[in-house]
N, C-alpha and C positions, 0 to 999 in steps of 0.2 A: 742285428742279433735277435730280431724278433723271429725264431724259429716257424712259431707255430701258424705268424701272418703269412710267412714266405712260403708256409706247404699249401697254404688257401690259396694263395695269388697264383703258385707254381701249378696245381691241380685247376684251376679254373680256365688259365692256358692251354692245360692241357686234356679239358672238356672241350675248350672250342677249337681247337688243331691237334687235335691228334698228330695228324701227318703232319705237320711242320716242321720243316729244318733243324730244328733243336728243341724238338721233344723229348729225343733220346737224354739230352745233356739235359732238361727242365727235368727228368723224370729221375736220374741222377741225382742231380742237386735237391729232391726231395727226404730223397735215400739218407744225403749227408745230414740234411736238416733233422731228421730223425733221431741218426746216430747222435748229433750233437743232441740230444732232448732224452739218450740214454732208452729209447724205446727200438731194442733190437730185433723184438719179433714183427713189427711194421717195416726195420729201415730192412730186414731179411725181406720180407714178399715184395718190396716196392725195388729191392735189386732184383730178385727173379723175374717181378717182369720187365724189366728192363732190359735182361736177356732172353727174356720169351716175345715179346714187342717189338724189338727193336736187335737181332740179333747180328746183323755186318754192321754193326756200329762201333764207334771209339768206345763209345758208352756201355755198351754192353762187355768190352770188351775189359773195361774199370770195375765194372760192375761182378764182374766174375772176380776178378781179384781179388777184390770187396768180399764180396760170399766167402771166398776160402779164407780168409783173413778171419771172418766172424763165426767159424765153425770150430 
């Protein structure tokens, strides 16, 4: 439940792979970390690019839900 280790660990991932198989979902799970830490105008841009990065994705495609949910 350490949110704000897992967005260090999850972002440093995903400095060194970008392209990796589950970037989309790391980038995600940063999103939620977010939300759980009540910081909505971060876990907002970190789901847009999730659909701007990573757009034929599951994840983007959570990610969009996500956004309208938080609008």
């Amino acid at each position: 439940r350490d949110y704000k280790e897992a967005i260090k660990n999850l972002n440093a991932l995903l400095t060194r792979a970008p392209n990796h198989a589950r970037a989309a979902e790391s980038l995600l799970s940063v999103a939620n970390c977010q939300l759980e830490l009540k910081d909505l105008k971060a876990a907002r841009k970190t789901l847009a690019d999730v659909v701007k990065n990573y757009p034929h994705t599951e994840a983007a495609t959570a990610a969009t839900e996500r956004l309208a949910k938080l609008k």
